[in-house]
PDB file of N, CA, C and O in Angstrom, chain B, residues numbered from 101:
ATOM      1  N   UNK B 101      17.524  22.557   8.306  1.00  0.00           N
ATOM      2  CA  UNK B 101      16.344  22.178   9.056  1.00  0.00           C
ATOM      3  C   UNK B 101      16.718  21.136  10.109  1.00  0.00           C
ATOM      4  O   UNK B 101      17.775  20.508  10.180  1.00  0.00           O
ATOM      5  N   UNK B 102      15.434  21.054  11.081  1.00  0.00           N
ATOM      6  CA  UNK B 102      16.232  20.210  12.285  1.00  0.00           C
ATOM      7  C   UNK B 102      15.152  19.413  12.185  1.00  0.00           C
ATOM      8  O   UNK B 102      14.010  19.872  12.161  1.00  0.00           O
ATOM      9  N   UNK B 103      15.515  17.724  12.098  1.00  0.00           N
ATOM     10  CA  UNK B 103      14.711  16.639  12.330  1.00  0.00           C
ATOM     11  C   UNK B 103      14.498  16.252  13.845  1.00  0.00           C
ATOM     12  O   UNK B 103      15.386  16.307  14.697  1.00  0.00           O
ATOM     13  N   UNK B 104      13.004  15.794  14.091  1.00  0.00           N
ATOM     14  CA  UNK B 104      12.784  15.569  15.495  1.00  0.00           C
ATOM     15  C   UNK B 104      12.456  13.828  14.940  1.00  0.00           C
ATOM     16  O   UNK B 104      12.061  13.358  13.873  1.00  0.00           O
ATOM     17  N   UNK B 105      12.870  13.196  16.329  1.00  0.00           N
ATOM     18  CA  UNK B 105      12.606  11.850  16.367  1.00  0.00           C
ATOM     19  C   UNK B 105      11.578  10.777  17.585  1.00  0.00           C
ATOM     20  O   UNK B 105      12.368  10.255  18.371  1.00  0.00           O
ATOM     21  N   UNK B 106      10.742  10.542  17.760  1.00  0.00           N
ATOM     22  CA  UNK B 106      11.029   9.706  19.118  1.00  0.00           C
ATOM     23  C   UNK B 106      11.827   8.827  19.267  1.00  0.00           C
ATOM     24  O   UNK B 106      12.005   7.905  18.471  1.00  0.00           O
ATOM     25  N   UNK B 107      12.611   9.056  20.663  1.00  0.00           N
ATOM     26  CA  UNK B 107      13.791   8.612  20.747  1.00  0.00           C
ATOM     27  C   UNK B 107      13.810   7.151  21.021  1.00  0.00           C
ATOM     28  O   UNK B 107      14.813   6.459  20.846  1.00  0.00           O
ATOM     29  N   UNK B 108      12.119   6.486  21.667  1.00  0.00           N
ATOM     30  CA  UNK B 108      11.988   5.007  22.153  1.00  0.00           C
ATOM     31  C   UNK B 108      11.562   4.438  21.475  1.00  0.00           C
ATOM     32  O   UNK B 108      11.780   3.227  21.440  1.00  0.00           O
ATOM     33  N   UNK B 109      10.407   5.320  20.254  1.00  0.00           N
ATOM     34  CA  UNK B 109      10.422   4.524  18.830  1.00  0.00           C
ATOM     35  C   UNK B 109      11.149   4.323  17.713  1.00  0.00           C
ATOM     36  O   UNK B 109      10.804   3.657  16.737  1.00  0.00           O
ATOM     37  N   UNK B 110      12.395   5.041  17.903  1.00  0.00           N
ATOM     38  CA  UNK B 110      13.479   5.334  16.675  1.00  0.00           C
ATOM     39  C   UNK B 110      12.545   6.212  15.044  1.00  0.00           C
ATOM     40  O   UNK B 110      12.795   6.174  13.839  1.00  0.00           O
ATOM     41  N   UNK B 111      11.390   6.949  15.918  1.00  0.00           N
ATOM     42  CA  UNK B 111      10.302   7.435  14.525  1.00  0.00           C
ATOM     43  C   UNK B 111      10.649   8.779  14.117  1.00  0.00           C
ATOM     44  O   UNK B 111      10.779   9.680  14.945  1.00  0.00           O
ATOM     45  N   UNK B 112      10.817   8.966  12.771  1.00  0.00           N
ATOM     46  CA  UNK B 112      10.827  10.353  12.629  1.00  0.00           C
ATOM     47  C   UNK B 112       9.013  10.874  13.345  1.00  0.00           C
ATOM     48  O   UNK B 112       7.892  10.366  13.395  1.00  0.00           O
ATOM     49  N   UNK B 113       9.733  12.252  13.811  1.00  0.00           N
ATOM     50  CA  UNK B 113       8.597  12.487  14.355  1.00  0.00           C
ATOM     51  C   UNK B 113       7.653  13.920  13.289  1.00  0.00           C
ATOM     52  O   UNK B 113       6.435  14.040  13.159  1.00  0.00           O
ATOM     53  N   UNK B 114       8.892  14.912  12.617  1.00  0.00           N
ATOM     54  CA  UNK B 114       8.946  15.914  11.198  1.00  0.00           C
ATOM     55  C   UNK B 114       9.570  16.922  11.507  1.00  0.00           C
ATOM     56  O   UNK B 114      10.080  16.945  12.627  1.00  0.00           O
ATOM     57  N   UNK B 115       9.714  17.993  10.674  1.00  0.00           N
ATOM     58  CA  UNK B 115      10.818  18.782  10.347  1.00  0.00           C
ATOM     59  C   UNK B 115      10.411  20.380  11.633  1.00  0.00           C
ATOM     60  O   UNK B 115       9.366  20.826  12.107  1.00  0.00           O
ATOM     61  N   UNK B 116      11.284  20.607  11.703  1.00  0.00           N
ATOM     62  CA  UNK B 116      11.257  22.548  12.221  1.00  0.00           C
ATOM     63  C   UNK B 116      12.617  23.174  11.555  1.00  0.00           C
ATOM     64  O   UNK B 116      13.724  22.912  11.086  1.00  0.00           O
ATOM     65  N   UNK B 117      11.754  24.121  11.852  1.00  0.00           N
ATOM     66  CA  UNK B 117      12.565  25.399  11.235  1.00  0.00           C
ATOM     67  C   UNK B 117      13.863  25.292  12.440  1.00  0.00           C
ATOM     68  O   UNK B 117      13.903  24.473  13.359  1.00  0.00           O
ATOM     69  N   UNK B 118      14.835  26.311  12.154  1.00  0.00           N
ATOM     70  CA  UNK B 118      15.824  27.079  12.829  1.00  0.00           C
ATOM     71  C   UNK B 118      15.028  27.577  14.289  1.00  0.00           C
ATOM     72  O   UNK B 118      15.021  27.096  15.423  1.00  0.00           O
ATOM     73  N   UNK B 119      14.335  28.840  13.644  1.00  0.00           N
ATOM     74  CA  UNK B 119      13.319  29.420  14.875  1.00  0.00           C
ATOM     75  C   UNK B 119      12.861  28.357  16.171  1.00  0.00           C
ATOM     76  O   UNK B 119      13.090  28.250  17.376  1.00  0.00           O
ATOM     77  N   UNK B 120      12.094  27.677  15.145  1.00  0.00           N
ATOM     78  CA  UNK B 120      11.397  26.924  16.007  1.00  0.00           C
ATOM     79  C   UNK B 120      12.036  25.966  17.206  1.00  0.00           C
ATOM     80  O   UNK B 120      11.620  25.695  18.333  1.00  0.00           O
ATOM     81  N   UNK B 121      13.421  25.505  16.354  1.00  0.00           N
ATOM     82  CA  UNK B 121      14.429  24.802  17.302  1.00  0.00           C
ATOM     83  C   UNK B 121      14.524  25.523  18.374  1.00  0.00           C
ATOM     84  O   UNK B 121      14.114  25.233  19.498  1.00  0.00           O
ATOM     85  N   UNK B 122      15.353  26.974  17.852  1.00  0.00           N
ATOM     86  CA  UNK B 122      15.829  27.901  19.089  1.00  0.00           C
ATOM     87  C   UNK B 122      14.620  28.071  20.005  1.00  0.00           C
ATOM     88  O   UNK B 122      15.111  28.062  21.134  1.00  0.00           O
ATOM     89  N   UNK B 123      13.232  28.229  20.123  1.00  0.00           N
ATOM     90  CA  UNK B 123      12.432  28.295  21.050  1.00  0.00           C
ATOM     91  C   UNK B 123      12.865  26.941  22.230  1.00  0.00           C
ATOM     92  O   UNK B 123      13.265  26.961  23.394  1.00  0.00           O
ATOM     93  N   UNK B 124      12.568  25.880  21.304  1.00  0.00           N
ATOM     94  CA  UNK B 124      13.062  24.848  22.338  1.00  0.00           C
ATOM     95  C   UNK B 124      14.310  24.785  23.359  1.00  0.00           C
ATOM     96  O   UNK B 124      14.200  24.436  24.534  1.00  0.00           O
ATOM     97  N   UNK B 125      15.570  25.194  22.707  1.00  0.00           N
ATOM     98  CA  UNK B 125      16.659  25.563  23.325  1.00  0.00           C
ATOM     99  C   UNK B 125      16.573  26.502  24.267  1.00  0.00           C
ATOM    100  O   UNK B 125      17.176  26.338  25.328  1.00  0.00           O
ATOM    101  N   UNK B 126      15.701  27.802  24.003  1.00  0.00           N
ATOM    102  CA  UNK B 126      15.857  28.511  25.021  1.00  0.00           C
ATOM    103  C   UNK B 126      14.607  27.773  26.309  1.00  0.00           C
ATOM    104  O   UNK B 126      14.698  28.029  27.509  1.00  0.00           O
ATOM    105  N   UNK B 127      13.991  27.256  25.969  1.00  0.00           N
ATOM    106  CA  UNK B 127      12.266  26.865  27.169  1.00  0.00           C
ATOM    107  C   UNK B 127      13.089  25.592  27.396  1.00  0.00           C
ATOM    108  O   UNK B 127      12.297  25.250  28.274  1.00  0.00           O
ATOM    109  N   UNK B 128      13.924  24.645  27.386  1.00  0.00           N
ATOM    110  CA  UNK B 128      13.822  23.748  27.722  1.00  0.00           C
ATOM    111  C   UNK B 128      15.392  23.394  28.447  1.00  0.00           C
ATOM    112  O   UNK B 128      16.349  23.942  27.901  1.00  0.00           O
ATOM    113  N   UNK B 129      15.598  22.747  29.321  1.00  0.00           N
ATOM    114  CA  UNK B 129      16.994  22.180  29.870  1.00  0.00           C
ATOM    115  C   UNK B 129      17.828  21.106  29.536  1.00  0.00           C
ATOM    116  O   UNK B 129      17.513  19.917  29.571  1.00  0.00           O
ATOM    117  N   UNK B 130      18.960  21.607  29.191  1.00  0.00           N
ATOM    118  CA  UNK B 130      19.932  20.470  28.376  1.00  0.00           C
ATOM    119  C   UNK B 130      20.438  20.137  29.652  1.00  0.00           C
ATOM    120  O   UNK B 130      20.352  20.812  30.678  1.00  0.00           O
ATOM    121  N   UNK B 131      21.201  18.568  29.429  1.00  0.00           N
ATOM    122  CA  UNK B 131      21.879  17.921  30.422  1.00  0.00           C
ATOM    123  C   UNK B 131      23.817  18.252  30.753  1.00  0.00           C
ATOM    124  O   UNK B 131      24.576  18.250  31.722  1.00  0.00           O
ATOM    125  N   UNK B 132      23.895  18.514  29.190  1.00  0.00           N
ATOM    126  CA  UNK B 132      25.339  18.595  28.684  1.00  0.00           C
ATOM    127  C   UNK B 132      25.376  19.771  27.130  1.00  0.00           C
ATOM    128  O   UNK B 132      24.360  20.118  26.528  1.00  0.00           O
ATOM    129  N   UNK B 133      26.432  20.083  26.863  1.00  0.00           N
ATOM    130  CA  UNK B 133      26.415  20.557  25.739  1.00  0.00           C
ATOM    131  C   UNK B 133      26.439  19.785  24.425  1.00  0.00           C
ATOM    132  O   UNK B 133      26.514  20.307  23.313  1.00  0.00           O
ATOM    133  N   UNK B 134      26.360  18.334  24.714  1.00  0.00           N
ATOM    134  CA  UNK B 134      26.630  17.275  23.491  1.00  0.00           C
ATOM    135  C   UNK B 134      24.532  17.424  23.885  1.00  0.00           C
ATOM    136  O   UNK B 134      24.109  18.124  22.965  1.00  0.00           O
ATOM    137  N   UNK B 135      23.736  17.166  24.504  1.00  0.00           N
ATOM    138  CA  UNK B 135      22.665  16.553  24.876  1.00  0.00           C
ATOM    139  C   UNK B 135      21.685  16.766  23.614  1.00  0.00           C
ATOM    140  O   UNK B 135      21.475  17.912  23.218  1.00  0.00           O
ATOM    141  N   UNK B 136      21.262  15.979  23.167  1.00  0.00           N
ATOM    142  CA  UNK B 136      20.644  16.004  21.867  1.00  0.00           C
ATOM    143  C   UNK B 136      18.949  15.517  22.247  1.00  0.00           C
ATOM    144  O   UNK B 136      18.114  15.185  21.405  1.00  0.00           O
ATOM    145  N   UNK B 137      18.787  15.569  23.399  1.00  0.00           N
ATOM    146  CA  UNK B 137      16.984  15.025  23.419  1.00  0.00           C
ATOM    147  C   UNK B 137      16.655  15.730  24.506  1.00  0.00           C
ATOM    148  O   UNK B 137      17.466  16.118  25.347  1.00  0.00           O
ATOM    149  N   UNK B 138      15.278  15.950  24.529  1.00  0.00           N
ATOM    150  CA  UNK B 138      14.296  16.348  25.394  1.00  0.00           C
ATOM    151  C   UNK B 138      12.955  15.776  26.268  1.00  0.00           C
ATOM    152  O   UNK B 138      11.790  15.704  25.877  1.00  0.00           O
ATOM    153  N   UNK B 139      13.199  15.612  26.835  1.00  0.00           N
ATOM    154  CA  UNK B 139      12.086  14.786  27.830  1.00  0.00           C
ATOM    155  C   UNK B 139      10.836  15.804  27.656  1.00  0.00           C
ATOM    156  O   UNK B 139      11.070  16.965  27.991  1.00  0.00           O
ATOM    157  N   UNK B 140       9.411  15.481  27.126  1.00  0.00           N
ATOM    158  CA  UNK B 140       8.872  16.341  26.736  1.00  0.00           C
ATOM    159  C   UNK B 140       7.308  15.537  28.101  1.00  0.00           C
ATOM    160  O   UNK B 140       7.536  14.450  28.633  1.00  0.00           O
ATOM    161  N   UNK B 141       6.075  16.219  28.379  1.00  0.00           N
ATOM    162  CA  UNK B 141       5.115  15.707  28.844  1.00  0.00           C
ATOM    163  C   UNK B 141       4.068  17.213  28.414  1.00  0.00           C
ATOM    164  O   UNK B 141       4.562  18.336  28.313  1.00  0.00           O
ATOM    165  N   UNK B 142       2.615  16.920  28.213  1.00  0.00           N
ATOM    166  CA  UNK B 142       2.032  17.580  27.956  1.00  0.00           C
ATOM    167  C   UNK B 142       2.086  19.036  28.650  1.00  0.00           C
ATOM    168  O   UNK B 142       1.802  20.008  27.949  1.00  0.00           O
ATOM    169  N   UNK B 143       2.496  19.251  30.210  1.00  0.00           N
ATOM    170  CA  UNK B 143       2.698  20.625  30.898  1.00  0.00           C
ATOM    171  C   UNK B 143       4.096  20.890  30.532  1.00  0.00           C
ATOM    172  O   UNK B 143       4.406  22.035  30.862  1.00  0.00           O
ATOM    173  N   UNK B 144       5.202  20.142  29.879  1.00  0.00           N
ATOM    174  CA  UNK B 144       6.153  20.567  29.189  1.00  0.00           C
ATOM    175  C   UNK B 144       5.299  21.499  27.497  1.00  0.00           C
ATOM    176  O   UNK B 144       5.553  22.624  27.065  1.00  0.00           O
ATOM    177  N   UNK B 145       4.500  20.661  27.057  1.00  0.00           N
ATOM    178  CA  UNK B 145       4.401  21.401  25.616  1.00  0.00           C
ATOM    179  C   UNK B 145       3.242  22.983  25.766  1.00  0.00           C
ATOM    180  O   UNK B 145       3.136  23.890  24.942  1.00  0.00           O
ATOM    181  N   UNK B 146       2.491  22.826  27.160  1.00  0.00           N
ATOM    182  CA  UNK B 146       1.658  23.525  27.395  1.00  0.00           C
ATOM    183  C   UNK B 146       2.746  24.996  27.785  1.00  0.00           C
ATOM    184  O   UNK B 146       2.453  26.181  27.627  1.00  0.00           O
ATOM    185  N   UNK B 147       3.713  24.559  28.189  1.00  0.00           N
ATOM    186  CA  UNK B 147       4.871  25.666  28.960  1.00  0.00           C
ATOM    187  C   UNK B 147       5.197  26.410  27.611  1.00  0.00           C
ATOM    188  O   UNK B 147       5.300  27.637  27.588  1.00  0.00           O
ATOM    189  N   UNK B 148       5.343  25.695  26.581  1.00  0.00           N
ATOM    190  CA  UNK B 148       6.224  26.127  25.034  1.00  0.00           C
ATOM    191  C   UNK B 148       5.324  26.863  24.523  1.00  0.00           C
ATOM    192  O   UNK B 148       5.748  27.804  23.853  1.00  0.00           O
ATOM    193  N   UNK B 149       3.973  26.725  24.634  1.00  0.00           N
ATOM    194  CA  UNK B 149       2.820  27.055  23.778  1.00  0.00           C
ATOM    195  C   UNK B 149       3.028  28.533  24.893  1.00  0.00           C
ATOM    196  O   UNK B 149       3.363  29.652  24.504  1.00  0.00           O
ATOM    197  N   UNK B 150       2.756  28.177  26.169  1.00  0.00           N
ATOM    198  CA  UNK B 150       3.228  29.874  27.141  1.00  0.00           C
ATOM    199  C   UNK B 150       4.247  31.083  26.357  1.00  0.00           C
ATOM    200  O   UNK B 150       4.244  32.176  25.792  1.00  0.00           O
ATOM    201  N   UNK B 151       4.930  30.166  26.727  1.00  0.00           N
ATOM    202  CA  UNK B 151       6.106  30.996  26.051  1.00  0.00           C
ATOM    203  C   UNK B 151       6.616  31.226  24.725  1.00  0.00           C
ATOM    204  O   UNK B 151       7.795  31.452  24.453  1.00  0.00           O
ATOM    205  N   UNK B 152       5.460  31.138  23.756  1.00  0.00           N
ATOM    206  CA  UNK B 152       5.090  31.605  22.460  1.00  0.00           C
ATOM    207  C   UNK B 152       5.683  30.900  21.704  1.00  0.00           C
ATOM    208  O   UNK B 152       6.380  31.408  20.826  1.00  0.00           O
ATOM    209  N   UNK B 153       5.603  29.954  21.799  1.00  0.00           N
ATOM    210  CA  UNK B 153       5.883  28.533  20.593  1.00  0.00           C
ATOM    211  C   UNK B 153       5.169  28.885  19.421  1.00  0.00           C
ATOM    212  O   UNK B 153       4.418  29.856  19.513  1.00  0.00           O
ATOM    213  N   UNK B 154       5.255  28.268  18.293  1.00  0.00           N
ATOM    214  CA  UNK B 154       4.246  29.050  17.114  1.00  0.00           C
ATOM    215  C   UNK B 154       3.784  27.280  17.400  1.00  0.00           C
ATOM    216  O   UNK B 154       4.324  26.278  17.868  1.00  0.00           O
ATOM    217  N   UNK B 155       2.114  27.756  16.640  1.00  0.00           N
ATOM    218  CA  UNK B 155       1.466  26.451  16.888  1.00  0.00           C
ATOM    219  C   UNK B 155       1.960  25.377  15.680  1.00  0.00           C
ATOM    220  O   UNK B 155       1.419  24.334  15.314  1.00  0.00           O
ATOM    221  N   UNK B 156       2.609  25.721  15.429  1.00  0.00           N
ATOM    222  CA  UNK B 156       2.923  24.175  13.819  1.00  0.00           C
ATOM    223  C   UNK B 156       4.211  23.447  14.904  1.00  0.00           C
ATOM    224  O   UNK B 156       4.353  22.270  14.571  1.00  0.00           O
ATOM    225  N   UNK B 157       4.978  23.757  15.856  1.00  0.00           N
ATOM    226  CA  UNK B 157       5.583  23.074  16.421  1.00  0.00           C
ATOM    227  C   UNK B 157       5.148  22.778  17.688  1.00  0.00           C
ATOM    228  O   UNK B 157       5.769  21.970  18.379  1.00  0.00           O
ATOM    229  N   UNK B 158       3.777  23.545  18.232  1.00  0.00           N
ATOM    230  CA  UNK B 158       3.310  22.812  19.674  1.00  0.00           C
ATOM    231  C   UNK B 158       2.433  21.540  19.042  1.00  0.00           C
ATOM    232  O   UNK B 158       2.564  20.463  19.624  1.00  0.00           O
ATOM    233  N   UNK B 159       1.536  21.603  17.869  1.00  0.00           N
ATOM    234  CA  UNK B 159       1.093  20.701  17.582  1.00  0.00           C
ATOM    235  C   UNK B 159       1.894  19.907  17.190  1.00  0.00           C
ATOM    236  O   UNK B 159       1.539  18.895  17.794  1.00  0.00           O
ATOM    237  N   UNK B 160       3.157  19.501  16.305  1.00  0.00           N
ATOM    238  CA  UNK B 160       3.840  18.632  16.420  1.00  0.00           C
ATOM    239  C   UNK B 160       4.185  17.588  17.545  1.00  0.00           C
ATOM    240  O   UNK B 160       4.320  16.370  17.668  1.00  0.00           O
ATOM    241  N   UNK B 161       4.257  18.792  18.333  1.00  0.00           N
ATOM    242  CA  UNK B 161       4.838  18.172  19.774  1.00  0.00           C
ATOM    243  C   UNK B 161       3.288  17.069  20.386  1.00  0.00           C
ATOM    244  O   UNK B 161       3.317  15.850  20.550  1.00  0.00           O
ATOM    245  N   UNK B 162       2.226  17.890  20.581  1.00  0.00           N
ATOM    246  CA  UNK B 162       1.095  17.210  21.299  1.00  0.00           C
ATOM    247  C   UNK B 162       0.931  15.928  20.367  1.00  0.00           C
ATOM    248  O   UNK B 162       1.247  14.872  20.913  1.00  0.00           O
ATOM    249  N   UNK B 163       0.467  15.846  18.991  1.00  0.00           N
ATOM    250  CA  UNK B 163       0.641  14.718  18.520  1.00  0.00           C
ATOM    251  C   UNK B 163       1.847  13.557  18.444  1.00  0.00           C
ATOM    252  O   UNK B 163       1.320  12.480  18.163  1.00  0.00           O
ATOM    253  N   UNK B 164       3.094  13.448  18.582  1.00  0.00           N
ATOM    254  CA  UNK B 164       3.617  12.740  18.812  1.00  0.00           C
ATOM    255  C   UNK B 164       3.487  12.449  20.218  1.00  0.00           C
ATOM    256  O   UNK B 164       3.637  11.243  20.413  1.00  0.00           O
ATOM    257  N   UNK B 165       3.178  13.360  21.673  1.00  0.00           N
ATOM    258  CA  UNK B 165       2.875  12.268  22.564  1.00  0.00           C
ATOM    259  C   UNK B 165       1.953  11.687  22.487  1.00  0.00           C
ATOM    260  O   UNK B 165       2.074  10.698  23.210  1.00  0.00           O
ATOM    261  N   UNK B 166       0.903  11.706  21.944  1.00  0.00           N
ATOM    262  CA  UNK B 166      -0.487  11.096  21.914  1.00  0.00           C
ATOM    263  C   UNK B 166      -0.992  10.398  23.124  1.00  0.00           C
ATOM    264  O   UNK B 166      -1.163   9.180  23.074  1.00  0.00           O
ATOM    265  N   UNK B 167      -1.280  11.165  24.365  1.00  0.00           N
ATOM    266  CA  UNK B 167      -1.582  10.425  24.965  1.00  0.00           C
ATOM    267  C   UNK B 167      -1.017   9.585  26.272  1.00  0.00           C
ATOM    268  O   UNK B 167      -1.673   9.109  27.198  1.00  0.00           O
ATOM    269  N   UNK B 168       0.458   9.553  26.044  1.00  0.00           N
ATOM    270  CA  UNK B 168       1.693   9.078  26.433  1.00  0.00           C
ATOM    271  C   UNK B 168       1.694  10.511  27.505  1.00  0.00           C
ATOM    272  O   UNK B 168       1.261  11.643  27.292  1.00  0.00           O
ATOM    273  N   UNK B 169       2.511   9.800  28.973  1.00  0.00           N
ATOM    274  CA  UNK B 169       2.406  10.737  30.099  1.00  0.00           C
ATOM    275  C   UNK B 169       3.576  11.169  29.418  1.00  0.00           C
ATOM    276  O   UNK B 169       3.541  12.398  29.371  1.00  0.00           O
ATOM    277  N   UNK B 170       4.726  10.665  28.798  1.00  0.00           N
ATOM    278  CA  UNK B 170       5.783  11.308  28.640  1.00  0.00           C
ATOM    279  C   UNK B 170       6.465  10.906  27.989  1.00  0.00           C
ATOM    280  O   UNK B 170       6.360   9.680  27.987  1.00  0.00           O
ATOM    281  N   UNK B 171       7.675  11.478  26.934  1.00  0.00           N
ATOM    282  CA  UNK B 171       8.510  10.581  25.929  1.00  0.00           C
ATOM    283  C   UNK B 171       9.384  11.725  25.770  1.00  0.00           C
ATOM    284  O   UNK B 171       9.084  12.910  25.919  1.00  0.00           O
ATOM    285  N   UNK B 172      10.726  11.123  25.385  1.00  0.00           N
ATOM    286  CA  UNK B 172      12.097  11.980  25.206  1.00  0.00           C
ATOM    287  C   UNK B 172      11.949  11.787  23.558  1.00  0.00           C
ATOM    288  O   UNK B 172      11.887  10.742  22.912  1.00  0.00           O
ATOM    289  N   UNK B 173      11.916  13.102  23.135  1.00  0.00           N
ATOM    290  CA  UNK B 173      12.581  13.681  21.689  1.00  0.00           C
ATOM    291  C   UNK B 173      13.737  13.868  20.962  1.00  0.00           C
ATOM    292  O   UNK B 173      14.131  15.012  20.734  1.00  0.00           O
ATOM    293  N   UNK B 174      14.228  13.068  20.638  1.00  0.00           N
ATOM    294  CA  UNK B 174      15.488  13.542  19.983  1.00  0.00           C
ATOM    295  C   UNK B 174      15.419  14.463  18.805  1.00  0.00           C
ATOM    296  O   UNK B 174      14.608  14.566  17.885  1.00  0.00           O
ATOM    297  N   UNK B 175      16.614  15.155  19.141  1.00  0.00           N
ATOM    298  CA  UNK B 175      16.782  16.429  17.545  1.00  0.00           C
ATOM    299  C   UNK B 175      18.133  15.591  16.960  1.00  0.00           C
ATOM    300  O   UNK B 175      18.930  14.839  17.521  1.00  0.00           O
ATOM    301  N   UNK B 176      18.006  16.092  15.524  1.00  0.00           N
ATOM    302  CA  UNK B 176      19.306  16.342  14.516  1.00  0.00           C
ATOM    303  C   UNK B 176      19.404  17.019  13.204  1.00  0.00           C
ATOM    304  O   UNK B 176      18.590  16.823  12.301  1.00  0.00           O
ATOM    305  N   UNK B 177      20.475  17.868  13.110  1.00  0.00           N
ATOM    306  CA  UNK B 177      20.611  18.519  11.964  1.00  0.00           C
ATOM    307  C   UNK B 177      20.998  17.622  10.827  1.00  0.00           C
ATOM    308  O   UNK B 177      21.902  16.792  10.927  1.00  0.00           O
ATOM    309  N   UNK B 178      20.141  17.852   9.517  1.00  0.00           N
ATOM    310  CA  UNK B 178      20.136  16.705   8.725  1.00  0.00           C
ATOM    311  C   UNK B 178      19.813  17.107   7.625  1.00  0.00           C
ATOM    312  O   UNK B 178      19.716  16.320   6.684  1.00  0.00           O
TER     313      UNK B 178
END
């Protein structure tokens, strides 16, 4: 399973599946092949939910920004 974090609160943020990771990997842009976070903003999670995110990880996503124009996510396998 892959743990998500916010990366400026050091918070676990909760768990996803495999699947659910790989959606992110494929919808979203890495910097490097080491790059372990994602700069996420609500028309970022609205894009994931497009492109058929299952909803237990778009809602993950909308609740940890709460509100917030924007915040980087960190992943790790754990």
């Amino acid at each position: 399973m892959i743990q998500l974090y916010d990366a400026e609160r050091g918070t676990r943020l909760g768990e996803i599946s495999e699947v659910q990771f790989q959606r992110l990997v494929d919808s979203l842009q890495e910097e490097s092949a080491t790059d372990q976070d994602y700069y996420l903003t609500a028309e970022t999670i609205d894009m994931l939910a497009g492109d058929g995110a299952d909803a237990g990880l778009v809602g993950l996503l909308r609740e940890a920004l709460a509100g917030r124009e924007g915040m980087d996510v960190r992943w790790a396998r754990e």
